[in-house]
C-alpha positions in Angstrom: -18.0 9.5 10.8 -19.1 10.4 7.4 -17.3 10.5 4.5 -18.0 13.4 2.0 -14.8 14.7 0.7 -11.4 12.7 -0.1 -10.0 14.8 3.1 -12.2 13.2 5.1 -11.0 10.1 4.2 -7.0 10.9 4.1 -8.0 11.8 7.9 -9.6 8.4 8.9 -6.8 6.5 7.2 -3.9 8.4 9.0 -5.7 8.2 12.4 -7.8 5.0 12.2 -7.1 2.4 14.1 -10.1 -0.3 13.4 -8.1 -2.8 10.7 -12.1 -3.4 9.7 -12.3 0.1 8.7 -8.9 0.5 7.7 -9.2 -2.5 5.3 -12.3 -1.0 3.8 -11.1 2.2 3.1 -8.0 0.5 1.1 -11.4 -0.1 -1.6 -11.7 3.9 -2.3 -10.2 5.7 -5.4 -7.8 8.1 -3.9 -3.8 6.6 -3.8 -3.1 9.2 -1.2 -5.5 7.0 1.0 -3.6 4.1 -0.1 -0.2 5.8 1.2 -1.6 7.0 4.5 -2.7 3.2 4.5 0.8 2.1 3.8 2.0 4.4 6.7 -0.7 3.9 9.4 0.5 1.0 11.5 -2.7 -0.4 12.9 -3.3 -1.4 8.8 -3.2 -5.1 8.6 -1.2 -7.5 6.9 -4.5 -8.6 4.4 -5.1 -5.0 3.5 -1.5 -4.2 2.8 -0.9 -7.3 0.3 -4.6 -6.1 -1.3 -2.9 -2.4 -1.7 0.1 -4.1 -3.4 -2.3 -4.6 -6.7 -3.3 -0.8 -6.2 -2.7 1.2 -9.6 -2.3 4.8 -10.1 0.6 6.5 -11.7 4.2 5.4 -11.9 5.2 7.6 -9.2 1.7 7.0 -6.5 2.4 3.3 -7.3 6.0 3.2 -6.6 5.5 5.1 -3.3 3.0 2.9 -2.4 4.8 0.0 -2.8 8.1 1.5 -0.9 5.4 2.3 2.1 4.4 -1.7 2.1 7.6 -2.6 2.4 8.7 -0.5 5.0 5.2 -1.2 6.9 6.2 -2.9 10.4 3.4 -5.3 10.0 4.8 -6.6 6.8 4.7 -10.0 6.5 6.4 -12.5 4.2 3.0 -12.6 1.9 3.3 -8.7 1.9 6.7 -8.2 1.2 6.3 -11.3 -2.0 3.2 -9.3 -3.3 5.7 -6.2 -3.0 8.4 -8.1 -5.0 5.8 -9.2 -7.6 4.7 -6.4 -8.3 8.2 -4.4 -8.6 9.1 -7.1 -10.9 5.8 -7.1 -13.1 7.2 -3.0 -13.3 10.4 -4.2 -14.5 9.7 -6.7 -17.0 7.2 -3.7 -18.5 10.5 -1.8 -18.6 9.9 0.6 -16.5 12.3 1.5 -13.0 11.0 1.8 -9.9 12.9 3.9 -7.6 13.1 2.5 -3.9 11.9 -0.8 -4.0 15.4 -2.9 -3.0 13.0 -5.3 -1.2 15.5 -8.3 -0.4 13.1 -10.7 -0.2 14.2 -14.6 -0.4 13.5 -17.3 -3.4 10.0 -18.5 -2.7 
């Protein structure tokens, strides 16, 4: 498939199911990729700690990082990247909405 338009690649990440491909599409610019990511459950554990460090806005990245942790293939590394990064957002002062990741001590 070749990739011309961000629609193009919204539609590979939703329907995807090559964790190769998936993993390499977490690399493009568009955070609605990185959501449909987050949702598509063939997305691997490696690419969804790498989309934990994704950056957009305040509301893209707080979405994001509710989507990682509510991913089914979240592992213990995911959900600590998740946690990081939710309390990088609070020490900033700001409040991310949706992120009550109960994650133990490390």
């Amino acid at each position: 498939m070749s990739l011309h338009t961000p629609a193009d690649y919204l539609e590979l990440a939703r329907a995807e199911d090559d964790t190769t491909v998936l993993h390499r599409l977490a690399r493009c610019p568009y955070p609605f990729v990185w959501q449909a990511l987050a949702a598509n459950p063939h997305t691997a554990p490696d690419t969804l700690r790498e989309l934990s460090t994704a950056q957009d806005s305040t509301w893209n990245d707080n979405k994001l990082l509710r989507l990682l942790a509510e991913h089914p293939r979240a592992d213990v590394t995911v959900l600590r990247a998740v946690r990081d990064a939710v309390a990088a957002k609070l020490a900033a002062g700001e409040r991310p909405y949706g992120q009550g990741v109960g994650v133990g001590p490390t």
